[in-house]
C-alpha positions in Angstrom: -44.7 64.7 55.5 -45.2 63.9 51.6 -48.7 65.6 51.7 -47.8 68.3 54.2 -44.9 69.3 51.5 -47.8 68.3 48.2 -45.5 65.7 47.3 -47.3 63.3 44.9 -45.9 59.8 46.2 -45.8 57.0 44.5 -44.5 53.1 44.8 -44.3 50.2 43.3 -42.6 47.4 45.6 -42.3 43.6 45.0 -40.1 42.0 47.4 -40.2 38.4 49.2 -40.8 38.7 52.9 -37.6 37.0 53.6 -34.2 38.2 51.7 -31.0 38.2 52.3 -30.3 42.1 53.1 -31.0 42.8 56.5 -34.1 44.8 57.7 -31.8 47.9 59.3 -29.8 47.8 56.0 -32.6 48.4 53.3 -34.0 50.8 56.1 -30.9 52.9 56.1 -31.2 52.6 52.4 -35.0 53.5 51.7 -34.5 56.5 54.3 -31.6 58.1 52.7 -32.9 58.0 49.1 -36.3 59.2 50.3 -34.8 62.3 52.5 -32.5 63.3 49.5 -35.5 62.9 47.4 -38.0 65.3 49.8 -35.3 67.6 50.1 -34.6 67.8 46.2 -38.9 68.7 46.0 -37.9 71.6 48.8 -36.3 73.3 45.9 -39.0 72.7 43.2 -41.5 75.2 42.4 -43.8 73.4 40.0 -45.1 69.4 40.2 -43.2 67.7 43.1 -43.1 63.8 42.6 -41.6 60.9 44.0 -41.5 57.3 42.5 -39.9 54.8 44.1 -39.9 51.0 42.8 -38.6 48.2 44.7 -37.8 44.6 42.8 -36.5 41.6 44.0 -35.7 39.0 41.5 -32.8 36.2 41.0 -31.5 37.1 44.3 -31.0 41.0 43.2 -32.5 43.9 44.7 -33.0 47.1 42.2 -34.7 50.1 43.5 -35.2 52.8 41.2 -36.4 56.5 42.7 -37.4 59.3 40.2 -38.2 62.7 41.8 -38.8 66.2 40.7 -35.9 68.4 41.0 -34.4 72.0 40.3 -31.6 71.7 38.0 -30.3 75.4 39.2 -30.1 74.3 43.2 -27.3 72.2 44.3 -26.5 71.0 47.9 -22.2 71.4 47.5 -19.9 68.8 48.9 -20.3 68.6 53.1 -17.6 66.9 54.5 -17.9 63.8 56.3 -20.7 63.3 54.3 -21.2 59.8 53.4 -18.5 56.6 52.6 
C-alpha cells in the first residue's frame, strides 16, 4: 500500500522475540499508528514519509513514528472514536 500511495517507509525495530505485551496488543498498536500515519500522507502533496522505530529495553517498549503531514487538514473529533 506504502508504494502504491509513494510513501517512503522506513523502520528501525529492536525488540526480543519474547516480551511481555502480547502479540494482538502491539498489533492493534503498530496498526493504528501506521493507518493514522498513511492517512496523514493522503493529505500531503509534497515528500510522503513514514519512520517508525521500535525499542525494547529495561523492560520498556518506546516506539516513535514520524510522518509527513499537512498542517492545514484536520480529521475533527468522530465520536466513539477511541478510549
Amino acid at each position: 500500500m506504502m508504494n502504491e500511495k509513494k510513501i517512503d517507509f522506513q523502520c528501525d525495530i529492536y525488540v526480543p522475540s519474547i516480551m511481555k505485551i502480547k502479540d494482538i496488543d502491539l498489533s492493534t498498536i503498530l496498526f493504528n499508528l501506521l493507518d493514522n500515519a498513511i492517512e496523514a500522507c493522503d493529505h500531503v502533496t509534497f515528500q510522503k514519509f513514514i519512520f517508525l522505530s521500535i525499542e525494547y529495553r529495561y523492560h520498556v517498549l518506546k516506539i516513535i513514528l514520524r510522518n509527513s503531514y499537512n498542517s492545514k487538514y484536520h480529521k475533527g473529533i468522530q465520536i466513539g472514536h477511541g478510549f
